[in-house]
DRENTORKOL-3810 file (N, C-alpha, C; in nm, 4 decimals):
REM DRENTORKOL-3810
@n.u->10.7006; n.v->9.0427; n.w->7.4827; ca.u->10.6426; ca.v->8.9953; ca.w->7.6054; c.u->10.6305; c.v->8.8428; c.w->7.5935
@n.u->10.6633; n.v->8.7336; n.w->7.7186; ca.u->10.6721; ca.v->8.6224; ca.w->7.6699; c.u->10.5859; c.v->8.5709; c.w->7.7845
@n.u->10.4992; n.v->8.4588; n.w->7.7752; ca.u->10.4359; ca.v->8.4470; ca.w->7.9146; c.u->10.3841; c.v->8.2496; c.w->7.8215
@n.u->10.4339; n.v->8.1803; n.w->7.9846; ca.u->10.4638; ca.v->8.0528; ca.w->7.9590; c.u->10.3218; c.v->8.0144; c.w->7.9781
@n.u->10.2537; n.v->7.9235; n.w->7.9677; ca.u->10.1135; ca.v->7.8780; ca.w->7.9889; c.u->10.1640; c.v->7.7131; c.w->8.0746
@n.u->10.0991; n.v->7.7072; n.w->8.1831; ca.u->10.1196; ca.v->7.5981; ca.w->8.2874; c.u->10.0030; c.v->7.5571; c.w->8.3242
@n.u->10.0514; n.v->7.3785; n.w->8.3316; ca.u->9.8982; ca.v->7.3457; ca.w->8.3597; c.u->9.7629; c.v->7.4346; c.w->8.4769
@n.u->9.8615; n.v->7.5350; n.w->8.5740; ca.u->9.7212; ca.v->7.6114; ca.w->8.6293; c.u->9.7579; c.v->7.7334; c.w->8.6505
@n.u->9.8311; n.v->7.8045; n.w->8.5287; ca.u->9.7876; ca.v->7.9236; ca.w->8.5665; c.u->9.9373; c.v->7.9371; c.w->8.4141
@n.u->9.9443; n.v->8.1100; n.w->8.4843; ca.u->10.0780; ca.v->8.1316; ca.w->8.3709; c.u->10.1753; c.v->8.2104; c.w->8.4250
@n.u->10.2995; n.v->8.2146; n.w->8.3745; ca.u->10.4013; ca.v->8.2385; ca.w->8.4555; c.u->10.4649; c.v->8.3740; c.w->8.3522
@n.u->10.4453; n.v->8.4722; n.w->8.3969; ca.u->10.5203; ca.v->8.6106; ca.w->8.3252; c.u->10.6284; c.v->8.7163; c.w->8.4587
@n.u->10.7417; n.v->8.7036; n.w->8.3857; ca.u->10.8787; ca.v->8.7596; ca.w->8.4167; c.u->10.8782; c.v->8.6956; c.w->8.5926
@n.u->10.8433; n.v->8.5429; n.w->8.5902; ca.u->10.9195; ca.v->8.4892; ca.w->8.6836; c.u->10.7977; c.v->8.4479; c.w->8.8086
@n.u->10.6824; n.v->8.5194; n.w->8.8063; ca.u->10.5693; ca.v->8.5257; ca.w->8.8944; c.u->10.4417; c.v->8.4280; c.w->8.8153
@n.u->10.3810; n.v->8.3834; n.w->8.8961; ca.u->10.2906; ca.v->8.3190; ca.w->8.8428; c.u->10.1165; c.v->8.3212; c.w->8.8233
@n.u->10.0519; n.v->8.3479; n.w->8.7592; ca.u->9.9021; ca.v->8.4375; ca.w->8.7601; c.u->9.8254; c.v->8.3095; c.w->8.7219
@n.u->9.7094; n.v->8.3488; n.w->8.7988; ca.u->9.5801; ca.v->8.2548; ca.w->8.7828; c.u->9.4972; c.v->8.2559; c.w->8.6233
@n.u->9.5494; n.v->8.4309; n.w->8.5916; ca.u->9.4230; ca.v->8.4316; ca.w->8.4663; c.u->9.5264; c.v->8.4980; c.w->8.3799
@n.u->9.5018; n.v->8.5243; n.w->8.2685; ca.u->9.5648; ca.v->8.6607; ca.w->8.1393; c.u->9.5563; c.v->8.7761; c.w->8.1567
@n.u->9.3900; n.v->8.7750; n.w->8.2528; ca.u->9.3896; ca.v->8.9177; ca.w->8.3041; c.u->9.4689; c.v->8.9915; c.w->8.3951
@n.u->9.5087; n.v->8.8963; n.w->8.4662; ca.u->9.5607; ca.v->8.9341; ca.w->8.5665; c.u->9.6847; c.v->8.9906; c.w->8.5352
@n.u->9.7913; n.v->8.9012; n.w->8.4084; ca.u->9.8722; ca.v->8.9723; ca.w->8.3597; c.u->9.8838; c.v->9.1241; c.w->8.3098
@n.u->9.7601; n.v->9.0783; n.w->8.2627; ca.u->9.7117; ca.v->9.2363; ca.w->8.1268; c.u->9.7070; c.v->9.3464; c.w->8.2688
@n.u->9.6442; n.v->9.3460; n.w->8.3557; ca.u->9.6586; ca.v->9.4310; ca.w->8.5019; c.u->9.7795; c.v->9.4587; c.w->8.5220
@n.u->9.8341; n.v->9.3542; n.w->8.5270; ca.u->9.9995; ca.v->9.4182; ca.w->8.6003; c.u->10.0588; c.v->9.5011; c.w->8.4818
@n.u->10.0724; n.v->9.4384; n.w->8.3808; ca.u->10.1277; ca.v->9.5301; ca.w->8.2780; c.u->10.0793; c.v->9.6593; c.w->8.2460
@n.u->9.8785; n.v->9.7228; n.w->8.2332; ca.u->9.8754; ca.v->9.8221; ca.w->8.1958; c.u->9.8126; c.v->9.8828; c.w->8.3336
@n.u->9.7531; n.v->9.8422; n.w->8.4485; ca.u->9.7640; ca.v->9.8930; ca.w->8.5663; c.u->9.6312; c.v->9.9154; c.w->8.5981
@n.u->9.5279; n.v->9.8287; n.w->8.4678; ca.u->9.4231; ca.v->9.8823; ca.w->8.4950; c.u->9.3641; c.v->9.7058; c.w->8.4246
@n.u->9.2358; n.v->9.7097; n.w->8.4589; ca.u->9.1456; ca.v->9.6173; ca.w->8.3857; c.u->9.1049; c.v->9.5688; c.w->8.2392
@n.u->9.1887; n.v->9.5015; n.w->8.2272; ca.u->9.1596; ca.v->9.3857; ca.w->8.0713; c.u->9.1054; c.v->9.2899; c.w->8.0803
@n.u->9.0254; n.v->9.2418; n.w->7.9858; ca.u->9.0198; ca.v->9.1034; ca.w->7.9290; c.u->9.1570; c.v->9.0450; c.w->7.8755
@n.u->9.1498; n.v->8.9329; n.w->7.9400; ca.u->9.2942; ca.v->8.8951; ca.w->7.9343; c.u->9.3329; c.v->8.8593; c.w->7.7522
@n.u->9.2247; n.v->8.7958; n.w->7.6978; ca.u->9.2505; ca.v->8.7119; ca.w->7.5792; c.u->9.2421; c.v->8.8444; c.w->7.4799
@n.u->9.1617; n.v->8.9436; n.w->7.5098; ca.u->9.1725; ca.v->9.0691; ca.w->7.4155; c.u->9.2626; c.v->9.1080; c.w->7.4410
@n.u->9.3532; n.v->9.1229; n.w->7.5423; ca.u->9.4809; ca.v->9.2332; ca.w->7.5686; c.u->9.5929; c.v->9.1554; c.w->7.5330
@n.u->9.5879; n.v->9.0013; n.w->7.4895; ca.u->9.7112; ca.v->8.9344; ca.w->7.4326; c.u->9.6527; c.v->8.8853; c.w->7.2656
@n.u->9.5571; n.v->8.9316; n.w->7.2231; ca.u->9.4967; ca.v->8.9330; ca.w->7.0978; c.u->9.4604; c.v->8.7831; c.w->7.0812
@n.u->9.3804; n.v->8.7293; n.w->7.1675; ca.u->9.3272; ca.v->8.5624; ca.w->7.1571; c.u->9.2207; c.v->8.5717; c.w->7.1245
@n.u->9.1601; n.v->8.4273; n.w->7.0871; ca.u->9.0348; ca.v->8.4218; ca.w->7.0805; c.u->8.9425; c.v->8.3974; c.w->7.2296
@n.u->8.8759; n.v->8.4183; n.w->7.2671; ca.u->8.8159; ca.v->8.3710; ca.w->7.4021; c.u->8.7822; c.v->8.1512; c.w->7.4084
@n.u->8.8093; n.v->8.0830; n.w->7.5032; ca.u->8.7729; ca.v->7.9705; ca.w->7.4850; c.u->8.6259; c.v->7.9289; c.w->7.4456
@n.u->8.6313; n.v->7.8516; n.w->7.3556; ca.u->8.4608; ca.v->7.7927; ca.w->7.3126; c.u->8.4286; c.v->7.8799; c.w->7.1800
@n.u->8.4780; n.v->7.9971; n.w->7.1478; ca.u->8.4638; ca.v->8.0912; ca.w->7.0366; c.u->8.4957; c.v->8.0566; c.w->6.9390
@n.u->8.4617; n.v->8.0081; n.w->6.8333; ca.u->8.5877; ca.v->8.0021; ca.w->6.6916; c.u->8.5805; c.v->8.1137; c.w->6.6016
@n.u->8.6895; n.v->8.1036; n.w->6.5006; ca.u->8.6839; ca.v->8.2455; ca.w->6.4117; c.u->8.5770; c.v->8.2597; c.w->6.3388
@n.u->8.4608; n.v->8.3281; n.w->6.3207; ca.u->8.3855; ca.v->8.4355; ca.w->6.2372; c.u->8.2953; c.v->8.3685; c.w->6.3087
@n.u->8.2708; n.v->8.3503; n.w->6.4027; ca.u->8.1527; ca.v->8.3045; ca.w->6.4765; c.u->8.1318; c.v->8.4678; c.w->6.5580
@n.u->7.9809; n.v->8.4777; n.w->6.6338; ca.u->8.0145; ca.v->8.5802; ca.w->6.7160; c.u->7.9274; c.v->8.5415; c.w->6.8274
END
């Protein structure tokens, strides 16, 4: 799965989305967190913090 990151938004198989979630929706048809469903960290989070 390849999805480009643009200064406002992101662009997957040619269409362009406001959020990750929105991707993660189209792909599994239902409601994700976008940064969990592409295995990210959330912004402002760092690792072993919680």
């Amino acid at each position: 799965m390849f999805v480009r990151v643009l200064p406002k938004g992101f662009e997957f198989e040619g269409e362009v989305y406001r959020s990750l979630s929105a991707i993660a929706a189209k792909v599994t048809g239902s409601h994700w967190n976008g940064f969990r469903f592409f295995g990210l960290h959330e912004p402002g989070i760092t690792e072993g913090k919680v």
